[in-house]
DOTORNU-556119 format. One line per field, with one value per atom (N, C-alpha, C, O, CB): residue in one letter; atom name; x, y, z. Coordinates in pm, 1 decimal. Each point is the difference from the previous one (the first is absolute). Glycine has a CB too. Layout:
<recs>
resn <- (a, ...)
name <- (CA, ...)
x <- (X, ...)
y <- (Y, ...)
z <- (Z, ...)
</recs>
This chain:
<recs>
resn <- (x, x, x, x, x, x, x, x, x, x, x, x, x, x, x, x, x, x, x, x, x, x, x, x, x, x, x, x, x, x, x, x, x, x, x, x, x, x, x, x, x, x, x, x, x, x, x, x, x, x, x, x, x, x, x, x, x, x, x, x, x, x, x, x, x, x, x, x, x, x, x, x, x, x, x, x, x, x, x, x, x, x, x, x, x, x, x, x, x, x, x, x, x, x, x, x, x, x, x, x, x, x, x, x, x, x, x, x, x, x, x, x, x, x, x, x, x, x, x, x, x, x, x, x, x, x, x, x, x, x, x, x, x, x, x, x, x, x, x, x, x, x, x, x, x, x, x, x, x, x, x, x, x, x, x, x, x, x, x, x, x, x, x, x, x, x, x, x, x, x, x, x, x, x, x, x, x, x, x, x, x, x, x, x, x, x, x, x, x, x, x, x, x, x, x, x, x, x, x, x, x, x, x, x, x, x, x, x, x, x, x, x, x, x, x, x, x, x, x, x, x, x, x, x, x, x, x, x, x, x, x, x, x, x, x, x, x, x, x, x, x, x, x, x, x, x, x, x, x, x, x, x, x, x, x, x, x, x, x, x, x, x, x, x, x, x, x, x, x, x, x, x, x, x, x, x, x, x, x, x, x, x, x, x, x, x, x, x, x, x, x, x, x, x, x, x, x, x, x, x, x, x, x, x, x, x, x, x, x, x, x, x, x, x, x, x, x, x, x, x, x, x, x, x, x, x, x, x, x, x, x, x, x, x, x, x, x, x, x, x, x, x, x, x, x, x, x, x, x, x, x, x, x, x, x, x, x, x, x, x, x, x, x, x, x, x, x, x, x, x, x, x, x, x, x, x, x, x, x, x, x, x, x, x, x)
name <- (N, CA, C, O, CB, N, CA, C, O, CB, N, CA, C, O, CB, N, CA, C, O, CB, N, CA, C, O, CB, N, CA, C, O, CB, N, CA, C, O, CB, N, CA, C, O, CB, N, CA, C, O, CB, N, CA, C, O, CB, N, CA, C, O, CB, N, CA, C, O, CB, N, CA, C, O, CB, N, CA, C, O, CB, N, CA, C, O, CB, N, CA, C, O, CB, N, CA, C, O, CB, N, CA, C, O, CB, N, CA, C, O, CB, N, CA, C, O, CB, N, CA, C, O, CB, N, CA, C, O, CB, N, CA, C, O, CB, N, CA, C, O, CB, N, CA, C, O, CB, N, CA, C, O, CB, N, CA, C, O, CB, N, CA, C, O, CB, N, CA, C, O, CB, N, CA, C, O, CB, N, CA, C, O, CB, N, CA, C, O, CB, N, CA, C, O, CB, N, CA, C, O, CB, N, CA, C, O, CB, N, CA, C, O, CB, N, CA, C, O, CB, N, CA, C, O, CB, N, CA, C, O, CB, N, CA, C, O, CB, N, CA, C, O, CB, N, CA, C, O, CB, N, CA, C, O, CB, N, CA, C, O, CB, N, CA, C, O, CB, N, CA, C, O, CB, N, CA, C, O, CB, N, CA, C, O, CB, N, CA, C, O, CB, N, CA, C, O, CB, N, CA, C, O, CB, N, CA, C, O, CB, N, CA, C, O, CB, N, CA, C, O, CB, N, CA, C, O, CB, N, CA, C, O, CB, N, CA, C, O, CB, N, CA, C, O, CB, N, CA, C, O, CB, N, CA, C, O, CB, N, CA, C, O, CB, N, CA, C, O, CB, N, CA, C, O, CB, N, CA, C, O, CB, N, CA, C, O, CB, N, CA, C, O, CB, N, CA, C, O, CB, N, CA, C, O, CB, N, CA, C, O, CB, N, CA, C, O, CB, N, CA, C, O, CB, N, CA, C, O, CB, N, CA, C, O, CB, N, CA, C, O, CB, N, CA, C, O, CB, N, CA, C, O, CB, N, CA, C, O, CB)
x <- (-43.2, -133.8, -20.9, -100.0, 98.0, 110.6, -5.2, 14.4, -116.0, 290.9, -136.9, 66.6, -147.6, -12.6, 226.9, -322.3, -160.9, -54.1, -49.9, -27.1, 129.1, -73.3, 122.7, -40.2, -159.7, 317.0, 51.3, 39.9, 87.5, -63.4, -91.1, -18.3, -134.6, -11.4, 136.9, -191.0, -178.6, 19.4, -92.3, -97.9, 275.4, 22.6, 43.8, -32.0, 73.1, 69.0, 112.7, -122.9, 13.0, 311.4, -385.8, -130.4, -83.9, -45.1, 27.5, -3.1, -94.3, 33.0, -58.2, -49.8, 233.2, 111.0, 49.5, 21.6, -21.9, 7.3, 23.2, -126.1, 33.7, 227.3, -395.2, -96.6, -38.2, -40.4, -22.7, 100.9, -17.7, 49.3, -60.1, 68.9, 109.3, 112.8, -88.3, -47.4, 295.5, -236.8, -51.0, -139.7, -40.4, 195.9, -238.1, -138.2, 36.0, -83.6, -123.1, 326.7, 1.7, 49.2, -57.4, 123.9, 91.5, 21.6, -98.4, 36.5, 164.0, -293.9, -108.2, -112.2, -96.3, 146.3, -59.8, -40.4, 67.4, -52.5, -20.5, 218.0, 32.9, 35.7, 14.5, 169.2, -178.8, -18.6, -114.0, 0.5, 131.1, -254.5, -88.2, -59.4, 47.7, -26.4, -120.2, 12.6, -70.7, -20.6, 42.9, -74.0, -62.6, 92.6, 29.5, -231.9, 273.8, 127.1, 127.5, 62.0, -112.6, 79.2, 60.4, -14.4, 85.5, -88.8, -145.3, -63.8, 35.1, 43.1, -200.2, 106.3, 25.5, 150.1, 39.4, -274.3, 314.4, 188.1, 26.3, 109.6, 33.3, -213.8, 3.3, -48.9, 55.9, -59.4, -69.7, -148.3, 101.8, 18.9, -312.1, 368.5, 91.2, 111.3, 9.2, -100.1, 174.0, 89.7, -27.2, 58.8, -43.9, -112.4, -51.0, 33.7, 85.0, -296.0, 81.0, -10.3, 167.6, -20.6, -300.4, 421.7, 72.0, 110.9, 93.6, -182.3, 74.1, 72.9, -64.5, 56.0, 36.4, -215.8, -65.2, 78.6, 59.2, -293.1, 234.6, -18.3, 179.2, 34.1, -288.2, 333.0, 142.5, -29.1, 97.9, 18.8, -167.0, 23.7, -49.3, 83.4, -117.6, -117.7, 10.5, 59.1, 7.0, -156.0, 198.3, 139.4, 77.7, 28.1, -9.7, 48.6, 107.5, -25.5, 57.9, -13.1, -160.3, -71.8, -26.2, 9.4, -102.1, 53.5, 10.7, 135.9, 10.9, -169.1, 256.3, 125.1, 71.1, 83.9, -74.5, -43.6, 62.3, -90.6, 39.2, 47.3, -239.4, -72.2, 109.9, 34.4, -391.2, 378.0, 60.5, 108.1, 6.7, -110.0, 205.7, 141.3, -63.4, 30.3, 164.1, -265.6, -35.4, -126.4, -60.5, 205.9, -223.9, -109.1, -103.5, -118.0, 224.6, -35.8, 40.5, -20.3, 15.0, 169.0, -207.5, 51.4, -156.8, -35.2, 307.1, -372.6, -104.3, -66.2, -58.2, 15.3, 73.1, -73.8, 75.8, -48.6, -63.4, 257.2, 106.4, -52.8, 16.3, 212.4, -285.0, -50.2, -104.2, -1.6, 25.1, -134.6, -129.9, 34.7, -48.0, -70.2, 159.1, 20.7, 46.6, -75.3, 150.7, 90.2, 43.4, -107.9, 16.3, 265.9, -380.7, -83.6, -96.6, -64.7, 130.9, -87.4, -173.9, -81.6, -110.6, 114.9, -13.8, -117.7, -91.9, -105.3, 192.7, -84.8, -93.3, -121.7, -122.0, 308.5, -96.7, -106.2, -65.2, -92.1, 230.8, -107.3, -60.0, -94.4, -73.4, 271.7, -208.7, -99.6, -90.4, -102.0, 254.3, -168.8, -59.6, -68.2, -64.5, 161.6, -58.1, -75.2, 79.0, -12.4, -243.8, 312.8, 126.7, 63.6, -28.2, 76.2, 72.4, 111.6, 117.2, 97.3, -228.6)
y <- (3467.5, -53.3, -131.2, -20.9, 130.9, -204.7, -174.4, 104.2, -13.1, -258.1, 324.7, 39.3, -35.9, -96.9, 343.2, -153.4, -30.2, -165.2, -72.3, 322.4, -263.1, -155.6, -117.5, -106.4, 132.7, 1.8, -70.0, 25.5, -69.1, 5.5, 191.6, 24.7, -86.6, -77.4, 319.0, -212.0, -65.0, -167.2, -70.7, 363.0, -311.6, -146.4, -95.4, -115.4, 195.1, 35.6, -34.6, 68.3, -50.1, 91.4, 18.2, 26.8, -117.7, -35.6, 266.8, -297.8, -104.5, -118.0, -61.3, 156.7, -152.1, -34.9, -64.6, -114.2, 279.3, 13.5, -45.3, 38.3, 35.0, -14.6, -21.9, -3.1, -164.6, -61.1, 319.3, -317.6, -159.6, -74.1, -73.5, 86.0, 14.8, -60.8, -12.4, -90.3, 240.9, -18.7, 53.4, -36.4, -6.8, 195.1, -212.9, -34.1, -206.3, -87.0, 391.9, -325.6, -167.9, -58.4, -95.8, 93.5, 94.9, 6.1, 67.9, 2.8, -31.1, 68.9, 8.1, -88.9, 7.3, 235.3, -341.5, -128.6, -118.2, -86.6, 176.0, -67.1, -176.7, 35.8, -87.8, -41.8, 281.9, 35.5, -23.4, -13.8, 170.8, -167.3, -10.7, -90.2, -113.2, 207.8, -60.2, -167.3, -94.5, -106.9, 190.7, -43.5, -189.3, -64.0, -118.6, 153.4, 87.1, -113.4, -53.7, -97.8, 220.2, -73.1, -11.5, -125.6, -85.4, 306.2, -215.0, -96.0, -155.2, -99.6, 293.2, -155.1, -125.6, -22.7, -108.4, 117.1, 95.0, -75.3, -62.4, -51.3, 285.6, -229.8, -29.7, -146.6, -81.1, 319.6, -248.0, -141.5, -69.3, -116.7, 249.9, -90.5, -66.1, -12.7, -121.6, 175.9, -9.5, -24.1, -135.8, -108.1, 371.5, -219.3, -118.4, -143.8, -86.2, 239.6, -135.0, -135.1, -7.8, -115.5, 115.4, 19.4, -30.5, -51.6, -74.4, 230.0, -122.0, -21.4, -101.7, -38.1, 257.0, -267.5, -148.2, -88.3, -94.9, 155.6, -11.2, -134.0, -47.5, -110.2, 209.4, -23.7, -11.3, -83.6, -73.8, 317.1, -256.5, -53.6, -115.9, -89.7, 272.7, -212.8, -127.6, -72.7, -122.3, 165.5, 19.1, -73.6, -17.9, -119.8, 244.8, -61.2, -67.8, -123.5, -100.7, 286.3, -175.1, -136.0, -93.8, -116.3, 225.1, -78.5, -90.8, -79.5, -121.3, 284.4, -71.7, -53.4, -64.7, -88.9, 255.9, -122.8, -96.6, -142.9, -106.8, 344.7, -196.3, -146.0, -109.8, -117.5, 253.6, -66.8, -99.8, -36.0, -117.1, 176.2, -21.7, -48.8, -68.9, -119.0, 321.2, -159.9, -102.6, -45.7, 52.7, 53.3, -203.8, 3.7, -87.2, 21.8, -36.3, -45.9, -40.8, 152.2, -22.7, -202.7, 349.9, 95.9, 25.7, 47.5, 73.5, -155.8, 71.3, -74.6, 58.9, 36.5, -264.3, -78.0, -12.4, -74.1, -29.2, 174.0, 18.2, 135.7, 19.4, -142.5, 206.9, 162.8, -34.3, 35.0, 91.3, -225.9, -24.4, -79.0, 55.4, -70.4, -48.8, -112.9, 97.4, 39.2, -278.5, 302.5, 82.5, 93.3, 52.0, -44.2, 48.1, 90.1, -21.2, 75.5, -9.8, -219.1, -59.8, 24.0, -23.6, 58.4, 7.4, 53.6, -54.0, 60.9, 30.1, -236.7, -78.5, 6.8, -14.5, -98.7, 141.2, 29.8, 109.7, 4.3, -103.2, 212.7, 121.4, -10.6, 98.1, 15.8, -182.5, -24.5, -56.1, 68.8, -138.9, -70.1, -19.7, 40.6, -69.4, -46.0, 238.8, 87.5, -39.5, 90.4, -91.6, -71.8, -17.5, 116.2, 80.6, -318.3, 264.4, 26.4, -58.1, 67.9, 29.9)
z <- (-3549.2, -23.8, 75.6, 68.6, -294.3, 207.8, 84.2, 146.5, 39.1, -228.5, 249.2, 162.2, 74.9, 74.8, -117.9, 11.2, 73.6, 11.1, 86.2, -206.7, -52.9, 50.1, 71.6, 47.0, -290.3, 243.4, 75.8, 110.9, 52.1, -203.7, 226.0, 126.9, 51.4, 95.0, -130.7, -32.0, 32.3, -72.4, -40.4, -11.1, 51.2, -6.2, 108.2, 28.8, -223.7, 260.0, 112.7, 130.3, 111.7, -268.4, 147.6, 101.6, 19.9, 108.8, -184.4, -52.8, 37.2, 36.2, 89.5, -209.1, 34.4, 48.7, 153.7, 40.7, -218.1, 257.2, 125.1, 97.1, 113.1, -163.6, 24.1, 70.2, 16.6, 98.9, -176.4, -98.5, 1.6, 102.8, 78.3, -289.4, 202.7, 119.0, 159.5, 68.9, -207.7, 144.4, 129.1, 10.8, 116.1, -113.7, -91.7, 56.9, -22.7, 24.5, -130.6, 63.7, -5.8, 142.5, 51.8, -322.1, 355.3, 102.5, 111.2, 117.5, -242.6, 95.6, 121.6, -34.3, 76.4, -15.9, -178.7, 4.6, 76.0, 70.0, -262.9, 156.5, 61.4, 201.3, 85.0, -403.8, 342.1, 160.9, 56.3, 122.3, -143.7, -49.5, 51.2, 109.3, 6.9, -188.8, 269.7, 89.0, -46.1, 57.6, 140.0, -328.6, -54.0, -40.2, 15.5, -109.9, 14.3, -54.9, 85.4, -41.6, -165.6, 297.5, 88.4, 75.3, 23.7, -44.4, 60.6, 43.9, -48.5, 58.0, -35.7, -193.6, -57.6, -35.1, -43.1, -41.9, 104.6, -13.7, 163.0, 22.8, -224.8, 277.3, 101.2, 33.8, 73.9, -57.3, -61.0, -51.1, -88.3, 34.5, -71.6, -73.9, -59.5, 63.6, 16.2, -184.1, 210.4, 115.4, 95.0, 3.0, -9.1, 71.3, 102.0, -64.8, 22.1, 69.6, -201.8, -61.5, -75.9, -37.2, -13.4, 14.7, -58.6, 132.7, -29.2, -206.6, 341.4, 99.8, 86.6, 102.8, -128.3, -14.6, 35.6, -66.5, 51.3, -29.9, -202.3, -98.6, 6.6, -43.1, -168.1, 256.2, 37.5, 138.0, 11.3, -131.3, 182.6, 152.8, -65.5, -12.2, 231.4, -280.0, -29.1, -102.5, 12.1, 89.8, -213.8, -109.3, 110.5, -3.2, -248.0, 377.1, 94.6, 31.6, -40.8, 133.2, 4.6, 53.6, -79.6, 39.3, 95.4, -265.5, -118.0, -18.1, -17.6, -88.4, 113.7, -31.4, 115.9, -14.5, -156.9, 275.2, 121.7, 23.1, 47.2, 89.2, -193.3, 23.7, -154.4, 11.9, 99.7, -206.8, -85.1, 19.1, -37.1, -90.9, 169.9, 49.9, 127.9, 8.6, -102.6, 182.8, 130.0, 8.8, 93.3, 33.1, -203.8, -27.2, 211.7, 27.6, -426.9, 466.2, 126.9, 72.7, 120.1, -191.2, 55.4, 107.5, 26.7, 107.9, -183.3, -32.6, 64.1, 139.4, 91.1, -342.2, 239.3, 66.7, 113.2, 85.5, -261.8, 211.1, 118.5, 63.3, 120.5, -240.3, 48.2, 21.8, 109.9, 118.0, -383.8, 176.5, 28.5, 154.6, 98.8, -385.5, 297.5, 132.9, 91.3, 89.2, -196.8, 91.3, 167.1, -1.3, 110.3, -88.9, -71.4, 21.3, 61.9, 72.5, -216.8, 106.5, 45.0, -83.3, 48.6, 158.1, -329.7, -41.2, 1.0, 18.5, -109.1, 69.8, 4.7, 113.2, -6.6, -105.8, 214.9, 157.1, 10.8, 81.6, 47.6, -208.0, -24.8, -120.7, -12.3, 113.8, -166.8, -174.8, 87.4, -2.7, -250.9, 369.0, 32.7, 157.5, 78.5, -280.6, 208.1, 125.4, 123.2, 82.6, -178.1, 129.8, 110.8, -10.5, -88.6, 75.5, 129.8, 31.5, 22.7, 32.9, 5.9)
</recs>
């Protein structure tokens, strides 16, 4: 008597699955683990730069000078 409904349980079961994994394949979502990716692989580059400006707080204004930037902010070369 249980065998039908716990066949049509394990049917719905694994249609759930399968219609949840052709949700997270999809290309919106994809898209956005991608969009999250990005940004999480920004906010790591700048906690680095964060952390090298605090042990060397001197590196940005040594960065800024061999570069020139200054001559480039103000339209020079």
């Amino acid at each position: 008597m249980t065998f039908p409904y716990l066949l049509c349980a394990g049917a719905v079961a694994a249609a759930a699955l399968a219609a949840y994994i052709g949700h997270l394949m999809s290309p919106s979502m994809r898209a956005r683990r991608a969009r999250r990716r990005r940004w999480a692989q920004l906010a790591a580059l700048r906690n680095a730069i964060a952390g090298r400006l605090r042990m060397d707080p001197d590196s940005w204004e040594r960065f800024w000078d061999e570069h020139e930037l200054d001559d480039v902010l103000r339209g020079g070369a």
